[in-house]
VOZA-582447 format. One line per field, with one value per atom (N, C-alpha, C): residue in one letter; atom name; x, y, z. Coordinates in nm, 2 decimals. Each point is the difference from the previous one (the first is absolute). Example, Ala and Ser with C-alpha at 12.3 -4.5 7.8 and 13.67 -1.06 7.14 Angstrom:
<atoms>
resn = [a;a;a;s;s;s];
name = [N;CA;C;N;CA;C];
east = [1.32;-0.09;0.09;-0.04;0.09;-0.08];
north = [-0.57;0.12;0.12;0.11;0.11;0.11];
up = [0.78;0.00;0.00;-0.07;0.00;0.08];
</atoms>
This chain:
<atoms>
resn = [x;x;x;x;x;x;x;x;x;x;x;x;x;x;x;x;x;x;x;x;x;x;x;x;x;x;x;x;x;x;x;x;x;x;x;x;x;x;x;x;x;x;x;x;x;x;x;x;x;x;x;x;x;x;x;x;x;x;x;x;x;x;x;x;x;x;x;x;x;x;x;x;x;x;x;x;x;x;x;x;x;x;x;x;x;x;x;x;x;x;x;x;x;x;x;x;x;x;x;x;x;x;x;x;x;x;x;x;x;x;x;x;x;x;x;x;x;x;x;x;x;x;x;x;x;x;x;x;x;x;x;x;x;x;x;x;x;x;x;x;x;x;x;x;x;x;x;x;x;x;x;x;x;x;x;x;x;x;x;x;x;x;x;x;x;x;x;x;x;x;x;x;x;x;x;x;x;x;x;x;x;x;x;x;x;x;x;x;x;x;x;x;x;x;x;x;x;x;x;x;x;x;x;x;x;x;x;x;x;x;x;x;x;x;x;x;x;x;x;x;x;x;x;x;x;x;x;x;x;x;x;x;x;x;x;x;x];
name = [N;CA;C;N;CA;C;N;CA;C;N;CA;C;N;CA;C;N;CA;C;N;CA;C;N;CA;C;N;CA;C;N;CA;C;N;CA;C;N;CA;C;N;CA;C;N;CA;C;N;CA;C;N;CA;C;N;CA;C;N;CA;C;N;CA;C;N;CA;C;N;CA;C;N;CA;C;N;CA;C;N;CA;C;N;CA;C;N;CA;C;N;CA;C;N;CA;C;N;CA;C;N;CA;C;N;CA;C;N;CA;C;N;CA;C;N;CA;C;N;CA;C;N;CA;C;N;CA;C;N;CA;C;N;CA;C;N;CA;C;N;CA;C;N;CA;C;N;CA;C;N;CA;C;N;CA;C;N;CA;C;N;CA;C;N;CA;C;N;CA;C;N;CA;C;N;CA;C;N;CA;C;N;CA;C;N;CA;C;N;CA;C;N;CA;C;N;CA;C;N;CA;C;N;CA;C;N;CA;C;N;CA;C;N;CA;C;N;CA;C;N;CA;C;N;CA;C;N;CA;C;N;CA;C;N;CA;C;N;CA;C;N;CA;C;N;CA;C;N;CA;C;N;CA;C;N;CA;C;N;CA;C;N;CA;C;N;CA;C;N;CA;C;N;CA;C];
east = [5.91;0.04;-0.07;0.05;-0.03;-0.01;-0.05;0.02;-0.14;0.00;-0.12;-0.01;-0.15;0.03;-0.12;0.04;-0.09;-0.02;-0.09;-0.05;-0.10;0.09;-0.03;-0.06;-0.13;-0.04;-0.10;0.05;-0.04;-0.09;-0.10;-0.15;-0.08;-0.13;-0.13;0.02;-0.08;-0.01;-0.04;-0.13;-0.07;0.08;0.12;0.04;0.07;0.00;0.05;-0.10;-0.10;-0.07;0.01;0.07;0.00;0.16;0.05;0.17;0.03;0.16;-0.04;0.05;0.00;0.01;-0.14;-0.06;-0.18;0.03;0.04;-0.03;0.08;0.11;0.10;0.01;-0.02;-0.04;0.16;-0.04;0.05;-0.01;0.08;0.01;0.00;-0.06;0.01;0.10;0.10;0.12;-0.04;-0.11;-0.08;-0.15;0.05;-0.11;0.07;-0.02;0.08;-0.06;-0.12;-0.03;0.12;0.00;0.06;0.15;0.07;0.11;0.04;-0.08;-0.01;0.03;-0.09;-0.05;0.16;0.05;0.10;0.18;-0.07;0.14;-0.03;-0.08;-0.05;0.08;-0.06;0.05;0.15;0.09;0.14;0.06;-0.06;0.04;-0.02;-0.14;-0.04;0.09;0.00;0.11;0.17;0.04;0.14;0.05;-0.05;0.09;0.04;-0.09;0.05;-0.01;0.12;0.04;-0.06;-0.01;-0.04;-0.06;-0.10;-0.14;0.04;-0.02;-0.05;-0.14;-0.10;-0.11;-0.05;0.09;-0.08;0.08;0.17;0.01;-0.05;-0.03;-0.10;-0.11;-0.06;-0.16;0.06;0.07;0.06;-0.01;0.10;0.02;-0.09;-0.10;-0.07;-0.14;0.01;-0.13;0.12;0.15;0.05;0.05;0.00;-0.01;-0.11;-0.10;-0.10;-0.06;0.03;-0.04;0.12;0.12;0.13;-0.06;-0.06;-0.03;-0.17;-0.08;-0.09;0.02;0.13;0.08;0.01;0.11;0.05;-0.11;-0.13;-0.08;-0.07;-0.05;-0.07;0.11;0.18;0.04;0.02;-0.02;0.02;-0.17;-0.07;-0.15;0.00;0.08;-0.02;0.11;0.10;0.08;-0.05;-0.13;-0.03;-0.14;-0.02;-0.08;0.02];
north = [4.37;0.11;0.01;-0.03;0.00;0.13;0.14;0.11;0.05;0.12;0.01;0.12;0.09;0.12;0.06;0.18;0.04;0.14;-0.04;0.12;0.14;0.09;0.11;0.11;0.09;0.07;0.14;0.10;0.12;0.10;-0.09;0.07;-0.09;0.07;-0.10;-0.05;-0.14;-0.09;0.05;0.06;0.05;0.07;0.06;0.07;-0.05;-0.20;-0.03;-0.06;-0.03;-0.04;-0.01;0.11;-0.02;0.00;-0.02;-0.04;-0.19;-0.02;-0.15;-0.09;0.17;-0.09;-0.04;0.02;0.00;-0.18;-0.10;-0.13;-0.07;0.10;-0.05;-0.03;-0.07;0.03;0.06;0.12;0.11;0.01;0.00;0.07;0.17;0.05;0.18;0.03;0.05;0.07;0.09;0.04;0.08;-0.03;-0.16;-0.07;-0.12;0.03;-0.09;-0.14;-0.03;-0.20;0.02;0.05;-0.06;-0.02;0.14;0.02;-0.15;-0.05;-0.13;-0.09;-0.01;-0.13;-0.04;0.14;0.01;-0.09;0.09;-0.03;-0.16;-0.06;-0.14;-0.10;0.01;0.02;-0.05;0.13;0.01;-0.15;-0.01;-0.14;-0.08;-0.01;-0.13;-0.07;0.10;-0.04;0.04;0.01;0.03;0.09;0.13;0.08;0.09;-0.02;0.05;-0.16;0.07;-0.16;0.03;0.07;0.04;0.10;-0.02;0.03;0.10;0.09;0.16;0.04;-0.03;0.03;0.08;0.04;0.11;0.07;0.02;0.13;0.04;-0.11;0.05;0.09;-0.03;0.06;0.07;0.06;0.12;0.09;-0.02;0.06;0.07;-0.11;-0.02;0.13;0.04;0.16;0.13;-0.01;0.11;-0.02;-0.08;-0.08;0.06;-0.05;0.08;0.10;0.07;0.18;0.01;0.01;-0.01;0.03;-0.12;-0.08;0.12;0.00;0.11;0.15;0.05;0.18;-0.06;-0.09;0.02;-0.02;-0.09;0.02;0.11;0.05;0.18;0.07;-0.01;0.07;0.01;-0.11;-0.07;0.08;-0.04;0.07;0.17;0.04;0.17;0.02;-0.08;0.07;-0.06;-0.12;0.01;0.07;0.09;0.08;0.13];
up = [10.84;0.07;0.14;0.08;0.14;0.07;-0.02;0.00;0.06;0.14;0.03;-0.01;-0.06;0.02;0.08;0.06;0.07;-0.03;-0.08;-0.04;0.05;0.05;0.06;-0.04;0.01;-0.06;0.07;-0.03;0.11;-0.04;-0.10;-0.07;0.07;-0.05;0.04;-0.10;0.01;-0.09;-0.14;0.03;-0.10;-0.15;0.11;-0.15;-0.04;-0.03;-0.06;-0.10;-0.01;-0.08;-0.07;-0.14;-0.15;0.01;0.09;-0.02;-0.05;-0.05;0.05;0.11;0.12;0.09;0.13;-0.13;0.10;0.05;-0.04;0.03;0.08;0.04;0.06;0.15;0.08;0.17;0.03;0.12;-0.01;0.17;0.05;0.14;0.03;0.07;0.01;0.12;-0.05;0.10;0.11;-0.03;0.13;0.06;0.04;0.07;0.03;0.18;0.10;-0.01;-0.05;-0.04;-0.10;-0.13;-0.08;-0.01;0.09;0.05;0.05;0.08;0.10;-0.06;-0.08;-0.11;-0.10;-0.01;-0.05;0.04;0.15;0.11;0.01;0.04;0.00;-0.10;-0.15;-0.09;-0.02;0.05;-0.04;0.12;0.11;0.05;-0.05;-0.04;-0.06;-0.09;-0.09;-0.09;0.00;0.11;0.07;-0.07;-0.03;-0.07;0.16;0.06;0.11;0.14;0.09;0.06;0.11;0.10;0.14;-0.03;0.09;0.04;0.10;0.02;0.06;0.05;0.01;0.02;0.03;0.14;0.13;-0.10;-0.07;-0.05;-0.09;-0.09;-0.12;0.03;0.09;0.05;0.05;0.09;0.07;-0.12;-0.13;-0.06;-0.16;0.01;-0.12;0.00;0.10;0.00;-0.05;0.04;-0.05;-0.14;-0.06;-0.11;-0.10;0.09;-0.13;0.02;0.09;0.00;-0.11;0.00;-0.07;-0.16;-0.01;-0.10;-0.13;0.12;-0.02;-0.04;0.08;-0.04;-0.12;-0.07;-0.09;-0.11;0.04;-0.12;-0.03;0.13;-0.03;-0.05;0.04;-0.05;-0.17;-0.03;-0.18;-0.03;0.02;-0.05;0.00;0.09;0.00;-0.13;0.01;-0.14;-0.17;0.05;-0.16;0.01;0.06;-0.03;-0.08];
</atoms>
């Protein structure tokens, strides 16, 4: 199975520890390396064909403010 995955994740690491996904390498959806690392990534292995760059980075700070509301927003309702 030729199959690549990327696995996205919008906690600190930490509170995954006693999960089982403590061992899994994990990109954070609200951090522009990994965001990167990610977009990189999706060329490398052609799931995406053309390269965007300047718009990715144009785009990638409104992205993760975006990205950040909705997690404070998720923390104030499991409170």
């Amino acid at each position: 199975m030729n199959k690549h995955h990327f696995p996205l994740i919008s906690v600190p690491f930490e509170q995954l520890s006693d999960t089982p996904l403590q061992g899994m390498q994990m990109r954070r959806l609200n951090d522009s390396s990994d965001i990167s690392m990610v977009y990189d990534e999706l060329l490398e292995y052609d799931i995406r064909k053309k390269s965007q760059t300047a718009e990715f980075n144009k785009r990638l700070p409104g992205f993760i403010k975006a990205v950040n509301k909705i997690c404070d927003c998720a923390k104030v309702n499991l409170q």
